[in-house]
N, C-alpha and C positions, 0 to 999 in steps of 0.2 A: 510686407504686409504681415501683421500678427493678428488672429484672434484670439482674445481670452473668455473666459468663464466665468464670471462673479456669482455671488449668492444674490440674493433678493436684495440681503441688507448692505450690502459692501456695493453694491451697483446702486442704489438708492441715493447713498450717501456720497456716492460719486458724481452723477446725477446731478444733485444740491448743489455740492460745492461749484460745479460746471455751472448751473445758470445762477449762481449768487457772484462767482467773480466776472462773469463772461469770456471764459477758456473754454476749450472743450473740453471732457473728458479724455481725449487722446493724448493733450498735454500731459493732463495731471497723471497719466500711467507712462509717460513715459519720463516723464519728471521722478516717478515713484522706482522704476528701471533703473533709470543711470543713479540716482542716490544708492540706491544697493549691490548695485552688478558689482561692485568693485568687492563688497566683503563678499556678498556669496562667492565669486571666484576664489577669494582667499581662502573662504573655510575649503571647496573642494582641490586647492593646493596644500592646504596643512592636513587635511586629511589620507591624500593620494601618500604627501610624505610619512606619517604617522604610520600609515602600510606599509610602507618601504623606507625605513630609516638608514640615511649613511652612516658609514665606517667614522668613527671618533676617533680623538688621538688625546691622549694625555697631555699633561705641559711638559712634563719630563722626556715625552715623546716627542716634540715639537723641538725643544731645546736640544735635545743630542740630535736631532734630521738637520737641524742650522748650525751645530758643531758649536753653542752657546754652552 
């Protein structure tokens, strides 16, 4: 179970589109969820790493580690 919060005008307009297509509103947020959940996680994985950047290696460093 989740509650959310809308503004007047974002709940209104959610509203509409519910009884113009005959979906609920529960659909269309949750349809609005899964379209996004995928980036927001990515931005707060490229961000965690942008804190914490790993160790690099050269090419020069890579080809003498493989004895190239």
């Amino acid at each position: 179970m989740l509650a959310i919060r809308l503004d007047a005008d974002t709940a209104n307009r959610l509203d509409r589109l519910a009884k113009k297509t005959g979906r609920t509103k529960t659909f269309y947020a949750r349809e609005a969820i899964l379209e996004h959940l995928g980036d927001l996680e990515d931005i707060y994985l490229a961000t965690q790493r942008l804190q914490r950047p790993a160790k690099t290696f050269s090419a020069e460093d890579v080809k003498h580690e493989l004895g190239l």
